[in-house]
N, C-alpha and C positions, 0 to 999 in steps of 0.2 A: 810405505803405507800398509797398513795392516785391513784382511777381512774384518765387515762388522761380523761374519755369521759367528757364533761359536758354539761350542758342545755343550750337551746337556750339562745343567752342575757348574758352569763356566760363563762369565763376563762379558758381554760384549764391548768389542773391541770401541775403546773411546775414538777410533779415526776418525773426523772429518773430511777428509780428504781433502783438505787447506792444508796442508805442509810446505811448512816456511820455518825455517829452525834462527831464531835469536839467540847468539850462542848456542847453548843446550839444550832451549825451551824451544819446543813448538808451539807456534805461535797458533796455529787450529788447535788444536785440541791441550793444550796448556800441561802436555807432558814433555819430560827432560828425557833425554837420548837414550841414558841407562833404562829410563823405564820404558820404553820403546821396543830398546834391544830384549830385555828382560821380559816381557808381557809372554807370550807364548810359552815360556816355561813356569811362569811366575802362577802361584794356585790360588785360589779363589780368592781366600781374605786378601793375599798381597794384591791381587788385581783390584780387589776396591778402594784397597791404602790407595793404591795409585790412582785409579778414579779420582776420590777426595780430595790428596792433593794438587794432580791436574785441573781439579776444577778451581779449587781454591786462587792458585798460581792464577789462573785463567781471567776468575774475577776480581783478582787484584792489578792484574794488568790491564784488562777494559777500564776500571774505576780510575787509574792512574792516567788515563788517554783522555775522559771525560774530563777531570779536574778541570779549570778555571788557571 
């Protein structure tokens, strides 16, 4: 689990602190292991790529749970 606080200039950190990993997906916060591992070094824009697709991943997996 990662701090939310971060440095001026810098991302906060997408933890929710629900970590539960589906394979390489965390299932809180709809980041994959690498970007997990990666965050702390990883610089601004990459921290939002990874935002973005965390979230994306995130609400494609809620919408797949709701389906019918």
């Amino acid at each position: 689990m990662a701090s939310s606080a971060s440095a001026p200039g810098r991302q906060p950190s997408p933890c929710v602190r629900q970590c539960c990993l589906d394979g390489d997906e965390c299932l809180g916060c709809g980041r994959l292991m690498k970007e997990i591992l990666e965050w702390a070094a990883a610089s601004d824009a990459r921290q939002q790529q990874i935002i973005l697709a965390a979230r994306q991943r995130h609400g494609s997996r809620q919408a797949a749970r709701i389906k019918p």
